[in-house]
N, C-alpha and C positions, 0 to 999 in steps of 0.2 A: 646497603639496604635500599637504597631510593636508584640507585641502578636499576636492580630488580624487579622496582614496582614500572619503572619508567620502561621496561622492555616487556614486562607483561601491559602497561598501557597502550602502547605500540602494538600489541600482539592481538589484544581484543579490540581494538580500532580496526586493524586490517580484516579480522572477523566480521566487523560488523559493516563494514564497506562491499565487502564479497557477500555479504548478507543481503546489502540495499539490491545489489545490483542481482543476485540470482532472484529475489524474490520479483523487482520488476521484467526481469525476462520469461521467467513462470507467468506471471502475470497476462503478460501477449501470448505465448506459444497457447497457452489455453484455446480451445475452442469456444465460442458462445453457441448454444446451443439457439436453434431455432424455433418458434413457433411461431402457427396458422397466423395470419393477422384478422384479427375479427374485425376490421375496418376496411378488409379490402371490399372497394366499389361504393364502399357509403359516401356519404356526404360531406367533405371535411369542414366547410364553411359552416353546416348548420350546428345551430347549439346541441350538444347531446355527448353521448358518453366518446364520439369519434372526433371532437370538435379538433382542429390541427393538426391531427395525426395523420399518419401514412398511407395514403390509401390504394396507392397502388403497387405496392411489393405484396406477395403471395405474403411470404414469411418473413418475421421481424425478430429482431432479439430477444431472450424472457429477460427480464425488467428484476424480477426476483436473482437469476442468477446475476445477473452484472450487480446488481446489490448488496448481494451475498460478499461474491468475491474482492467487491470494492472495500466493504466493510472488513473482512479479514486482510483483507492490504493493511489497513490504515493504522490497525491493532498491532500486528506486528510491525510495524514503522514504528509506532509509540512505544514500543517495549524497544526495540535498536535505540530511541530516542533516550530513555531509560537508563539503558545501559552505559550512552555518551556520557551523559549528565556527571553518572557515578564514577567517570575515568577523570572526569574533569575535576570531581573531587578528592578524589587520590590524588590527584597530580599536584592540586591545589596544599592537601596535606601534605604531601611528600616538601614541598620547596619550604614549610613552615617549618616543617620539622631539620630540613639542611638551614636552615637561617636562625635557627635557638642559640 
């Protein structure tokens, strides 16, 4: 019985490693879409809505997509996370259960 659990632990482990690793690859191949820079030529020094920003690239990254996709990164890491936890609790049952 604890064979079994310990070869499907193994099984969903390798899952969830090919998991880390497709979701950070999707992750780059993505494009970031570009838009206008509403700061290009303004004044980065003076106080205002441009203060440090970029002022000389036409077009900059949107700020909402890299947010987006950062946040659904993080979610599904937490849920692979999730999933570890619960192998490591099996695992943990399983050796109790060979040691009764």
């Amino acid at each position: 019985m604890f064979m079994q659990i310990a070869i499907g632990a193994i099984g969903i482990g390798i899952v969830i490693m090919v998991g880390y690793l497709v979701i950070a690859q999707v992750r780059q191949a993505l494009p970031t879409p570009q838009v206008a820079n509403p700061c290009l030529g303004e004044n980065a020094s003076a106080a205002g809505d441009c203060f440090g920003a970029d002022n000389t690239s036409t077009y900059v990254d949107s700020s909402e997509y890299v947010s987006g996709v950062d946040g659904t990164q993080s979610t599904v890491f937490a849920g692979f996370g999730l999933i570890a936890v619960g192998i490591i609790v099996l695992a943990a049952f399983g050796l109790i259960n060979i040691f009764k």
